[in-house]
BAPAKE-828754 format. One record per atom (N, C-alpha, C): residue number from 1; atom name; x, y, z. Coordinates in steps of 0.1 Angstrom, whole numbers, plus 2048, in hexadecimal, padded with zeros to 3 digits. Layout:
residues N
<vose seq="NUM" atom="CA" xx="X" yy="Y" zz="Z"/>
...
This chain:
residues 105
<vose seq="1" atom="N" xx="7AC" yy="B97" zz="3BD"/>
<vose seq="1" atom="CA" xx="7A6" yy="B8A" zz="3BE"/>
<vose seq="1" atom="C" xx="7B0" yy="B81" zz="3C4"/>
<vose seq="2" atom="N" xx="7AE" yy="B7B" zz="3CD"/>
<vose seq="2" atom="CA" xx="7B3" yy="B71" zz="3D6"/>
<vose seq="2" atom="C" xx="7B9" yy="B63" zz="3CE"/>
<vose seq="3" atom="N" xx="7C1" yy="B5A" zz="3D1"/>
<vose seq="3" atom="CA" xx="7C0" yy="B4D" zz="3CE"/>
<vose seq="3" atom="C" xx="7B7" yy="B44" zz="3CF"/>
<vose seq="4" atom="N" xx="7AD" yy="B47" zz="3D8"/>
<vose seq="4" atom="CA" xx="7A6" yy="B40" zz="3DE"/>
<vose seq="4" atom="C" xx="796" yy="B43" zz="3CE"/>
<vose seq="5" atom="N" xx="794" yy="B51" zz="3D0"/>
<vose seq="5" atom="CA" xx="78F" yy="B54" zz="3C7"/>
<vose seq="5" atom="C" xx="78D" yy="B4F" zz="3B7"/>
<vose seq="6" atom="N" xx="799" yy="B53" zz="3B2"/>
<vose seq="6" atom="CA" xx="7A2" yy="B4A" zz="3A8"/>
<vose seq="6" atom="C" xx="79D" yy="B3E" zz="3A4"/>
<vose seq="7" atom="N" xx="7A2" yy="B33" zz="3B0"/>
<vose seq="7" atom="CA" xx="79B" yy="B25" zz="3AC"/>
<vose seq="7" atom="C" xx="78F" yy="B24" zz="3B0"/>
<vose seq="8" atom="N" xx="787" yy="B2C" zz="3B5"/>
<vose seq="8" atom="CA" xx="776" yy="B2C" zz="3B7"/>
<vose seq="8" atom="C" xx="771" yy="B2D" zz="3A9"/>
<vose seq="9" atom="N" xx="779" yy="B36" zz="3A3"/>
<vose seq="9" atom="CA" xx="771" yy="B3D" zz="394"/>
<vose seq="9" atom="C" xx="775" yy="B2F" zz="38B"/>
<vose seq="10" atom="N" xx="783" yy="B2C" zz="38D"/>
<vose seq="10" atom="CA" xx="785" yy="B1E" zz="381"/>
<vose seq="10" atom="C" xx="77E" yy="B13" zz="380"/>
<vose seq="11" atom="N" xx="777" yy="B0E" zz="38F"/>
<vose seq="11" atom="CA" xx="76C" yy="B03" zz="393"/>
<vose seq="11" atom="C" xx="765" yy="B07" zz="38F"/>
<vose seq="12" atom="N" xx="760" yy="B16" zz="38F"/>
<vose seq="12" atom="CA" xx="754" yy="B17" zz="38C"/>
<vose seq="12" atom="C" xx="750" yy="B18" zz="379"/>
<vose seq="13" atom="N" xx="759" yy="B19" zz="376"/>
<vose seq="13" atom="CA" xx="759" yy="B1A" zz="365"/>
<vose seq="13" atom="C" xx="75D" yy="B0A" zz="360"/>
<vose seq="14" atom="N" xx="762" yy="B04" zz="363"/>
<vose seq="14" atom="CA" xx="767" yy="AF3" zz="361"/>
<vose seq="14" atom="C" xx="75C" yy="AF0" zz="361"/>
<vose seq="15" atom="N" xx="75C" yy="AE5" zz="356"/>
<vose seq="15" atom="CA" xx="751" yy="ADA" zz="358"/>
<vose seq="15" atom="C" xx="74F" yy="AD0" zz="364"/>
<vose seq="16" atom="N" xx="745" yy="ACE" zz="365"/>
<vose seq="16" atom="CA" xx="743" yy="AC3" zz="375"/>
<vose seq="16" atom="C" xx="74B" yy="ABA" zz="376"/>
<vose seq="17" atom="N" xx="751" yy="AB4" zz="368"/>
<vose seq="17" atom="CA" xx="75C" yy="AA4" zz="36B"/>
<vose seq="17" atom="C" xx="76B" yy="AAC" zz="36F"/>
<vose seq="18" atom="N" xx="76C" yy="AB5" zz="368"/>
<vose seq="18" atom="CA" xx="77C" yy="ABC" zz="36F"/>
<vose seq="18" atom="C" xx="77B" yy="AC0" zz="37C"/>
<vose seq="19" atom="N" xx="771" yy="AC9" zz="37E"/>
<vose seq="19" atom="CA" xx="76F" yy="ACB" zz="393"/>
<vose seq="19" atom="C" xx="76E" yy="ABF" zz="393"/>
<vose seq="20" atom="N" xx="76C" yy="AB5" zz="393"/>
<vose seq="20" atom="CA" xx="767" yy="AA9" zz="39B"/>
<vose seq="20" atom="C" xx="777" yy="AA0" zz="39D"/>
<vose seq="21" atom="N" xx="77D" yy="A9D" zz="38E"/>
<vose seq="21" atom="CA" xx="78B" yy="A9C" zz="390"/>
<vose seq="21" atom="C" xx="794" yy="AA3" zz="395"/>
<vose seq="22" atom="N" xx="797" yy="AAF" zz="396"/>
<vose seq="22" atom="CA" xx="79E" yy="AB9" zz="3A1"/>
<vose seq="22" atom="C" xx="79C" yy="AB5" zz="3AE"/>
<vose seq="23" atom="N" xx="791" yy="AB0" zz="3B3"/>
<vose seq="23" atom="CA" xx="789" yy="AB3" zz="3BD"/>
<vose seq="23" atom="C" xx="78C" yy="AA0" zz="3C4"/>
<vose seq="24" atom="N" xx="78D" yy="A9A" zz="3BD"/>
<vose seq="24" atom="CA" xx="790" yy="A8E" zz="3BF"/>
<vose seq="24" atom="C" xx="79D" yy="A8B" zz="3C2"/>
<vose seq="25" atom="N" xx="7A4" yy="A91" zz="3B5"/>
<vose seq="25" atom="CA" xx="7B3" yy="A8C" zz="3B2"/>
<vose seq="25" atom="C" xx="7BC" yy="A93" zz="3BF"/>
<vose seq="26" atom="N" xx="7B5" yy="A9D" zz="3C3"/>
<vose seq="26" atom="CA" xx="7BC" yy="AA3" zz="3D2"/>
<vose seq="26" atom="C" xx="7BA" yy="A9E" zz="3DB"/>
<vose seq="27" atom="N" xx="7AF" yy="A91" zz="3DE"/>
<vose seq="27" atom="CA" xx="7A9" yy="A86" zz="3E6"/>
<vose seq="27" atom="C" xx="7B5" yy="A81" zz="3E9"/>
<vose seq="28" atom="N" xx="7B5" yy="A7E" zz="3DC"/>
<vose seq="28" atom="CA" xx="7BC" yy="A6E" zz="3D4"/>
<vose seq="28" atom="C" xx="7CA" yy="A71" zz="3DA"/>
<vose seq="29" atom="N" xx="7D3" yy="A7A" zz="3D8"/>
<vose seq="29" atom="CA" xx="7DF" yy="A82" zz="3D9"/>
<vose seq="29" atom="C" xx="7E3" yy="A85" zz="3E8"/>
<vose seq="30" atom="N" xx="7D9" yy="A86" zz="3EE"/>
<vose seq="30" atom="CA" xx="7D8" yy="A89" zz="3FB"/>
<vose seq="30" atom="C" xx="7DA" yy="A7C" zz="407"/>
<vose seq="31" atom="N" xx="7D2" yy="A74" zz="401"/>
<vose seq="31" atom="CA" xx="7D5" yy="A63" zz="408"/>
<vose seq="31" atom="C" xx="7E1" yy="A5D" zz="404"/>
<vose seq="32" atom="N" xx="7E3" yy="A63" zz="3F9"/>
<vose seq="32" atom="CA" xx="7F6" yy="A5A" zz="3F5"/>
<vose seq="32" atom="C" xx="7FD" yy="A60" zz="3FC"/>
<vose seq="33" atom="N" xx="7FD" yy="A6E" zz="3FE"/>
<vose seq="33" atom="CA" xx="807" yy="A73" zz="406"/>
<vose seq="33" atom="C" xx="80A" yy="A76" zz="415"/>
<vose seq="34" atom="N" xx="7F7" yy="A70" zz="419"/>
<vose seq="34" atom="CA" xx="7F9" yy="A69" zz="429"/>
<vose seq="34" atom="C" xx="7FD" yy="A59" zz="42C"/>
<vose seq="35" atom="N" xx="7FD" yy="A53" zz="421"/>
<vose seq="35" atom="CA" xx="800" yy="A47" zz="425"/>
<vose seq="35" atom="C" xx="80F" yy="A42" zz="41B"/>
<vose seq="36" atom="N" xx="812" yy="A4D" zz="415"/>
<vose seq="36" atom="CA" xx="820" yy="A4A" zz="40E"/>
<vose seq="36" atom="C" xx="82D" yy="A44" zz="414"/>
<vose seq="37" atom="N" xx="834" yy="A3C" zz="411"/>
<vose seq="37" atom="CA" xx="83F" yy="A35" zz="41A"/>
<vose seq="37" atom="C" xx="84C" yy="A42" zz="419"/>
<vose seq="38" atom="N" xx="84A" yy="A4A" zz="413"/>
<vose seq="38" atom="CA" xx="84F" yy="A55" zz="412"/>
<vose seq="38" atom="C" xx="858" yy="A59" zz="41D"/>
<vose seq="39" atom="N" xx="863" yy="A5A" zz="422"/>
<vose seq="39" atom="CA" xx="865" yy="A60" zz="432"/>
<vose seq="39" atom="C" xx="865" yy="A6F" zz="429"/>
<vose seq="40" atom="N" xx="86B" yy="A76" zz="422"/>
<vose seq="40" atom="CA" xx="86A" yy="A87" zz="41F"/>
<vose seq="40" atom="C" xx="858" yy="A85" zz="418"/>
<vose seq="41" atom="N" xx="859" yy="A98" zz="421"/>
<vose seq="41" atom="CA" xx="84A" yy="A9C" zz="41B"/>
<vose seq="41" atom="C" xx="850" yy="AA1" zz="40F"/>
<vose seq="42" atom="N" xx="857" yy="AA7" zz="40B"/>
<vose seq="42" atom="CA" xx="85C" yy="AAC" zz="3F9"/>
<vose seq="42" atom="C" xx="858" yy="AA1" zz="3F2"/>
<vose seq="43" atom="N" xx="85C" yy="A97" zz="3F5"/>
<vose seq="43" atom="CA" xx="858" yy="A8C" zz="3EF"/>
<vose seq="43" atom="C" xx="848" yy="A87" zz="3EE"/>
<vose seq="44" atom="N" xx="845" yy="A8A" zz="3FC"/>
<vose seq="44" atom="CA" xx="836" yy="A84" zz="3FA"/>
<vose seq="44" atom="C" xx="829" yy="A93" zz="3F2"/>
<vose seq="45" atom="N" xx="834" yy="A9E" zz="3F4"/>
<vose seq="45" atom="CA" xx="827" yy="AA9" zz="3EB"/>
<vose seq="45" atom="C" xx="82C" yy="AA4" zz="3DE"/>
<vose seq="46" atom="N" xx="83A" yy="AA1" zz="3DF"/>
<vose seq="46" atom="CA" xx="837" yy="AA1" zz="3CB"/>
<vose seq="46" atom="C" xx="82E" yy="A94" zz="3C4"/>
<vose seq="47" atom="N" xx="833" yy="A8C" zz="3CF"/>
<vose seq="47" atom="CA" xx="829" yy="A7C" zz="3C8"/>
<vose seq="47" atom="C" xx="81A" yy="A85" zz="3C8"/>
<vose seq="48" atom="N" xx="816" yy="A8A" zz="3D4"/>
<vose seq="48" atom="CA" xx="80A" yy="A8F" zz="3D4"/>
<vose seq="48" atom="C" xx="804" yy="A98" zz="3C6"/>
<vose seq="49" atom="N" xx="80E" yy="A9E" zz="3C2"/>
<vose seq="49" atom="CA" xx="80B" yy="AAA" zz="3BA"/>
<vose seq="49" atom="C" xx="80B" yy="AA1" zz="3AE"/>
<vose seq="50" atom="N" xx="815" yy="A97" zz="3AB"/>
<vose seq="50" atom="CA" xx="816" yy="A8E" zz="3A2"/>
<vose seq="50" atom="C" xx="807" yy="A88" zz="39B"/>
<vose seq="51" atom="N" xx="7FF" yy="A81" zz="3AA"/>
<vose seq="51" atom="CA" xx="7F2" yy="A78" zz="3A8"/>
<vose seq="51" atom="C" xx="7E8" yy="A88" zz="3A4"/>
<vose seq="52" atom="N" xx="7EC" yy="A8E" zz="3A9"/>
<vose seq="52" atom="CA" xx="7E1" yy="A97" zz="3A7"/>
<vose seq="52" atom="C" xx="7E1" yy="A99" zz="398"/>
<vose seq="53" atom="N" xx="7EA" yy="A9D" zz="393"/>
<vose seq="53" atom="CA" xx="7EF" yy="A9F" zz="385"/>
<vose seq="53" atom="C" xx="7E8" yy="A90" zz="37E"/>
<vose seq="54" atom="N" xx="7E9" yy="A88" zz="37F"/>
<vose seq="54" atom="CA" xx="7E7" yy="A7B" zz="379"/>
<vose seq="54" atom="C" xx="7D5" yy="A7C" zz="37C"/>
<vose seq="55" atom="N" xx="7CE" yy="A7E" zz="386"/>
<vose seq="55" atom="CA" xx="7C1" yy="A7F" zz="384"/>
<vose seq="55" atom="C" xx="7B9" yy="A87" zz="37D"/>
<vose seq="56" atom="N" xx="7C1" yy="A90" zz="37B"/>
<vose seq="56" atom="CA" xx="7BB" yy="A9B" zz="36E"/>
<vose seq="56" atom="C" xx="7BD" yy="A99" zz="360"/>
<vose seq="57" atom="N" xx="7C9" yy="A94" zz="360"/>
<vose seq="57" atom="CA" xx="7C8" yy="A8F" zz="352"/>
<vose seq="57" atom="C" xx="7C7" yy="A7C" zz="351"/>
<vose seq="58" atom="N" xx="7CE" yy="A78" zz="359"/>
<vose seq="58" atom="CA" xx="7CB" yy="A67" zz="356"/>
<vose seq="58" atom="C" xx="7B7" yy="A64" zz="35C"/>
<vose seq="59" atom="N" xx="7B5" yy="A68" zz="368"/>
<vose seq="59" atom="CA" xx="7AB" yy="A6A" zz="36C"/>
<vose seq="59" atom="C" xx="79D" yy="A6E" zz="35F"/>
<vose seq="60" atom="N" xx="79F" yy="A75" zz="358"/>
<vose seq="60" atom="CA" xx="792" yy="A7A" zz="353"/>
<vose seq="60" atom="C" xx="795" yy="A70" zz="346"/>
<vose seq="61" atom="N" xx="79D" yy="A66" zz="341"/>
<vose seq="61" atom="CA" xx="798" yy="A5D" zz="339"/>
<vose seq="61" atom="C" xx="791" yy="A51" zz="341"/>
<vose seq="62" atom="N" xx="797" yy="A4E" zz="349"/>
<vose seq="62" atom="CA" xx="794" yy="A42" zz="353"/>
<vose seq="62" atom="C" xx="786" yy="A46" zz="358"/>
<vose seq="63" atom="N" xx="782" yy="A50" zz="35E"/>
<vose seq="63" atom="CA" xx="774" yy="A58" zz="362"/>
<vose seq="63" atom="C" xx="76D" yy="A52" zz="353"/>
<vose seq="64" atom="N" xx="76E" yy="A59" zz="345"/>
<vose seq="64" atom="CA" xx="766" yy="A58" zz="33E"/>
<vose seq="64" atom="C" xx="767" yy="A4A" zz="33A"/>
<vose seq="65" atom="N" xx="76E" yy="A3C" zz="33B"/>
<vose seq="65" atom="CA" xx="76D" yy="A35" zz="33A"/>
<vose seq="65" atom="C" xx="762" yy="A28" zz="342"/>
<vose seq="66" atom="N" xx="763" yy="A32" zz="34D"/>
<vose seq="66" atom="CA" xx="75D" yy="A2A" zz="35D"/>
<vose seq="66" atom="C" xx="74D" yy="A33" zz="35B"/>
<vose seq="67" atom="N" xx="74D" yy="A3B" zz="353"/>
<vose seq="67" atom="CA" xx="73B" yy="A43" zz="351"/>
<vose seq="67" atom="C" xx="737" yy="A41" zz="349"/>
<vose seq="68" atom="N" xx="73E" yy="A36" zz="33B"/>
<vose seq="68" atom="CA" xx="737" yy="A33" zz="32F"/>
<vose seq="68" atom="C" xx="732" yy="A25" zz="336"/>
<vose seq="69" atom="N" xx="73A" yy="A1E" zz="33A"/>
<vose seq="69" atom="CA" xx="739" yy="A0D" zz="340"/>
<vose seq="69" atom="C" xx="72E" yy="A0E" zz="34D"/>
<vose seq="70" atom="N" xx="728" yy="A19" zz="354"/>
<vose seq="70" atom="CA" xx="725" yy="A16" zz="360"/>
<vose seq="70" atom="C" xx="71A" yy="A24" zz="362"/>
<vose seq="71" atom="N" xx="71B" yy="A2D" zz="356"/>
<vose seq="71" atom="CA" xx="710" yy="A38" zz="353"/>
<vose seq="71" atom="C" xx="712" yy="A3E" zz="362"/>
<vose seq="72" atom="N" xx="71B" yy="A3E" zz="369"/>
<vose seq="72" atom="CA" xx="71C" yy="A4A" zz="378"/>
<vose seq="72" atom="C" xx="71A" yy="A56" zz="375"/>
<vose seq="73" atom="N" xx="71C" yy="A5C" zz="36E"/>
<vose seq="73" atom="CA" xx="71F" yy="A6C" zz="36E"/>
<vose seq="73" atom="C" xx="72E" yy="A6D" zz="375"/>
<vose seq="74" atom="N" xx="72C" yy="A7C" zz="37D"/>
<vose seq="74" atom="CA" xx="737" yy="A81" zz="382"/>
<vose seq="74" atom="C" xx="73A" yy="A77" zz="38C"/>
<vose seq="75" atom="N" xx="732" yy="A6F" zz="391"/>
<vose seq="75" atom="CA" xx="73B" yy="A65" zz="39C"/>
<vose seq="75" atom="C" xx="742" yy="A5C" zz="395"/>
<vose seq="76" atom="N" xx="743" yy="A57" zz="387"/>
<vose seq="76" atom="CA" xx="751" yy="A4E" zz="384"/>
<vose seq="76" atom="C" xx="75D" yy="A58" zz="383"/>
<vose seq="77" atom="N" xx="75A" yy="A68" zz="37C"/>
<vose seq="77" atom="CA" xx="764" yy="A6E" zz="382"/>
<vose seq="77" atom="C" xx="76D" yy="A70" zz="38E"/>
<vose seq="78" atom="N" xx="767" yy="A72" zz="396"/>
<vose seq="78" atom="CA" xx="76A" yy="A73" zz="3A5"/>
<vose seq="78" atom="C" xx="772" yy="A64" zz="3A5"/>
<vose seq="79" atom="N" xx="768" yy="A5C" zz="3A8"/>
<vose seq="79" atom="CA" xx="774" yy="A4E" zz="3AC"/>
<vose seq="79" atom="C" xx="77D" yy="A4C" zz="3A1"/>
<vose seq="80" atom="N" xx="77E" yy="A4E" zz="396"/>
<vose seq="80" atom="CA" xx="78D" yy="A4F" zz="38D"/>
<vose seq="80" atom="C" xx="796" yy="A5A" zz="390"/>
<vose seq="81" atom="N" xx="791" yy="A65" zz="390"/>
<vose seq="81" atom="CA" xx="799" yy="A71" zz="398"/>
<vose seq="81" atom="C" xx="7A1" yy="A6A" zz="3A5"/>
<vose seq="82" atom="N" xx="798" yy="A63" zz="3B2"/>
<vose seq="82" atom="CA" xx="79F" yy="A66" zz="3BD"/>
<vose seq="82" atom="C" xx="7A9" yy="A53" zz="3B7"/>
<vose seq="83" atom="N" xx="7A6" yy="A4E" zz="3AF"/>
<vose seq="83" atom="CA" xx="7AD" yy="A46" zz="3B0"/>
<vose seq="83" atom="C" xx="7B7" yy="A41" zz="3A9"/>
<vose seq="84" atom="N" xx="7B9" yy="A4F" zz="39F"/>
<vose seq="84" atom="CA" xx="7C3" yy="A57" zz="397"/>
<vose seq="84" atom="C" xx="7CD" yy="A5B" zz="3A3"/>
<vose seq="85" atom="N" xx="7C6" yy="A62" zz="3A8"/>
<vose seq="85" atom="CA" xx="7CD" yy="A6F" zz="3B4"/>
<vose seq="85" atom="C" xx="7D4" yy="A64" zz="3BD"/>
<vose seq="86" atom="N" xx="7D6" yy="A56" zz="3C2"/>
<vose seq="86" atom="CA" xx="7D9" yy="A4F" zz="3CA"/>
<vose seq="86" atom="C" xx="7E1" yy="A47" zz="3C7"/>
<vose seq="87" atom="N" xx="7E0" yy="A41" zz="3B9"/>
<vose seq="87" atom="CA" xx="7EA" yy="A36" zz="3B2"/>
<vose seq="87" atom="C" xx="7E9" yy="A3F" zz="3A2"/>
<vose seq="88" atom="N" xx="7E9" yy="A4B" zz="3A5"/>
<vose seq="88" atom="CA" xx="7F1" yy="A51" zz="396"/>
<vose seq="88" atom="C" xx="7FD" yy="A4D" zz="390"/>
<vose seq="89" atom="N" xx="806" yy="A4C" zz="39B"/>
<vose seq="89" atom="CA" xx="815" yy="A46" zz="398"/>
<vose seq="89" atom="C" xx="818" yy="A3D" zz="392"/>
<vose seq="90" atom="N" xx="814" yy="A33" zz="399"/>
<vose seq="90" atom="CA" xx="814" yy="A25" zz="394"/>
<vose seq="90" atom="C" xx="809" yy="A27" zz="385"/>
<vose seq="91" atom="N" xx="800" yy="A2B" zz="384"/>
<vose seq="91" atom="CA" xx="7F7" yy="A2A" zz="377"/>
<vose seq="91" atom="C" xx="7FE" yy="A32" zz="369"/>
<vose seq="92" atom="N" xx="807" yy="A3D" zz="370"/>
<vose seq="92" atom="CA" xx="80F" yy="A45" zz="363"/>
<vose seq="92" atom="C" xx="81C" yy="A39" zz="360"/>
<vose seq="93" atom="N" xx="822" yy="A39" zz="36A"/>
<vose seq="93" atom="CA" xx="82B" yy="A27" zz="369"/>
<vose seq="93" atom="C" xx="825" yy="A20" zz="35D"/>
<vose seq="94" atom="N" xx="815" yy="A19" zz="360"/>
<vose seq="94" atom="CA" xx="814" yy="A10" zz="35A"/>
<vose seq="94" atom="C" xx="813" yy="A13" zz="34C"/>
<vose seq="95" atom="N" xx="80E" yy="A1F" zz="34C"/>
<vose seq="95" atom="CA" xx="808" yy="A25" zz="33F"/>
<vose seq="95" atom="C" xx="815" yy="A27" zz="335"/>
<vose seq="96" atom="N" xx="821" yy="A2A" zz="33A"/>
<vose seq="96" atom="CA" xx="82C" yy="A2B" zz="334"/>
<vose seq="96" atom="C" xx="833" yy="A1F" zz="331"/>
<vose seq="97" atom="N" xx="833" yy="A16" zz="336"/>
<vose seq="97" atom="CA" xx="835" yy="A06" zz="332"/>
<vose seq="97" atom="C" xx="82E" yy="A01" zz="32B"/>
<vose seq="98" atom="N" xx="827" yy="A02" zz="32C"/>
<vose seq="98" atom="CA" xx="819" yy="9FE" zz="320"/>
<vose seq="98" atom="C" xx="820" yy="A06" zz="313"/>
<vose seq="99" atom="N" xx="81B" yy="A0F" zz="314"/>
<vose seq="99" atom="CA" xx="81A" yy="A1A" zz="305"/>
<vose seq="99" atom="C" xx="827" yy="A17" zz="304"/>
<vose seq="100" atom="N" xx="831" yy="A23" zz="305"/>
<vose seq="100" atom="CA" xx="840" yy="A25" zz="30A"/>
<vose seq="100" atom="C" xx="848" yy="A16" zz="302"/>
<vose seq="101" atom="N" xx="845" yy="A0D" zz="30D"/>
<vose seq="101" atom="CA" xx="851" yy="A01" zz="30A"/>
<vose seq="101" atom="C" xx="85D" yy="A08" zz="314"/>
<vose seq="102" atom="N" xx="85A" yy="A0F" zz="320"/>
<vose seq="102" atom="CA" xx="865" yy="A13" zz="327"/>
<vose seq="102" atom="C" xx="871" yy="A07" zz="32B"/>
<vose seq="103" atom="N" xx="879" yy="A05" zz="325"/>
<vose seq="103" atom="CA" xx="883" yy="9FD" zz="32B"/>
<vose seq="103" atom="C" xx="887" yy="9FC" zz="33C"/>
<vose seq="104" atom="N" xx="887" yy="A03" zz="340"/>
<vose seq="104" atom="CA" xx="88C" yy="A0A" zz="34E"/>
<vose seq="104" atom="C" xx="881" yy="9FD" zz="358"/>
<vose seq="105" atom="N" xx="877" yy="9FA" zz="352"/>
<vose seq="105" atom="CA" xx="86E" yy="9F5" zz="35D"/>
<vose seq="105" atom="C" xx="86E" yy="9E8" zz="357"/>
């Protein structure tokens, strides 16, 4: 079985709002790291891998938040996913100042 394979079978067993967040948050991750002020790409895959990480899990509360207020289905997923995947950084930031009481910031 291939990689490729692999994640065909995991999309295909996930519920719709996880493909949909995966599937976004790589959007999302993908645009920060073409427009990142970044000069190293190490730097711009990890921010990237970072937002992605943050759409899958910060994303799927924000998703279910944006489908109870607005009854979308999988499309409030998706635009929380890719907008997780884009300003995940800043939103795990904020989320830690908030909660946290991070001094540092």
């Amino acid at each position: 079985m291939t990689a490729l394979d692999w994640m065909r079978q995991i999309l295909a067993s996930a519920p719709e709002q996880i493909s949909a967040l995966c599937l976004s948050g790589a959007a999302g991750a993908y645009v920060r790291a073409v427009f990142a002020p970044q000069s190293s790409w190490r730097r711009r895959l990890a921010e990237g891998f970072a937002g992605a990480l943050s759409a899958i899990f910060l994303g799927g509360l924000v998703g279910h938040l944006m489908d109870r207020l607005t009854d979308a289905g999988t499309w409030a997923y998706l635009a929380a996913g890719f907008v997780m995947g884009e300003g995940g950084i800043a939103a795990v930031r904020g989320v830690r100042k908030l909660v946290l009481k991070d001094p540092r910031e």
